[in-house]
C-alpha angles and dihedrals in degrees: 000000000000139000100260082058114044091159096075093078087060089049100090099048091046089048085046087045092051088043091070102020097040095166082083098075093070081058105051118124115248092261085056093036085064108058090030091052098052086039080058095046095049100041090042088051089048102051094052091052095064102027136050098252143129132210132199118218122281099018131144126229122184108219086214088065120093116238117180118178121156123169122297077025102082122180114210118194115185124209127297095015144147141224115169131197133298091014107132118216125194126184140298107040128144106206117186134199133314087005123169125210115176128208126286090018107139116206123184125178100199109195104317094037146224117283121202128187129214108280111025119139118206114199122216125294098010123149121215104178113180094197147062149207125230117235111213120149085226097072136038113251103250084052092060126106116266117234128194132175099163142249125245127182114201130227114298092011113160113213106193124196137306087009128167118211119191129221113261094025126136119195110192133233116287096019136146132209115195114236113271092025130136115209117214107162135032121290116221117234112282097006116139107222137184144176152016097337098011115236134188113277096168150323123258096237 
């Protein structure tokens, strides 16, 4: 810090605040824009550098998140999206436009992948997990095949807190799931859904 830029000493807590709100970037004044711009650059450039990811124009990645991609795992990231802090991605997954992903979520892709479409906001601390244990009393549990057929999440989806998401499960566009469900089974396009596990309360329109 020095006396021609007293701004620096607020740097850190407006990179920790972007870190978990990162909708505010979009909203920075142009003194702000400058310095969180070039941090994104770098960091974006750097990640793709050591991953295999992908990432869209104008997008914001939260150093603080956990993004593994190795190869035959790809991480696509689309244009104007978000990935806050402490969220955890692991190949493949497919992410559209104008995608949110809100701190602490956790994705996996297991073998066949997570498919997002533009869109789709994912509220904090939700678990989407694309694969799945047997269960046979011949075996213990960590020695089980491992089975995986895939999630997608439609357009306009809204993904609310604290959601599961199984594995081989489809919600449709336009959809809702209700905070603190866990989704088993497909959700049509525009149902509203909640609970554990989560049932149909209405349809959008």
């Amino acid at each position: 810090m020095t006396e021609k830029d007293p701004l620096l000493k607020y740097r850190e807590q407006h990179k920790h605040r972007l870190n978990y709100m990162p909708w505010l970037y979009w909203s920075l004044k142009p003194k702000n824009k400058v310095w969180a711009e070039a941090w994104q650059k770098e960091y974006q450039a750097y990640l793709m550098q050591i991953e295999t990811v992908e990432i869209g124009e104008n997008c914001f990645i939260s150093p603080l998140a956990h993004i593994f991609a190795e190869p035959g795992r790809k991480i696509i990231i689309g244009d104007n999206c978000f990935i806050a802090a402490d969220c955890s991605l692991h190949g493949p997954i497919q992410i559209g436009n104008e995608v949110a992903i809100n701190h602490h979520s956790i994705l996996d892709g297991g073998r066949v992948g997570i498919k997002i479409h533009d869109q789709v906001r994912i509220a904090a601390y939700s678990h989407f997990y694309a694969f799945d244990h047997g269960m046979d009393l011949e075996q213990p549990i960590y020695q089980q095949a491992v089975t995986s057929k895939g999630i997608e999440i439609e357009q306009d989806v809204w993904i609310g807190a604290h959601v599961g998401v199984k594995d081989g499960v489809k919600i449709g566009k336009h959809a809702v799931v209700g905070m603190n469900s866990m989704v088993t089974k497909d959700v049509e396009s525009c149902a509203i859904v909640a609970g554990n596990p989560a049932k149909l309360i209405k349809f959008r329109d």
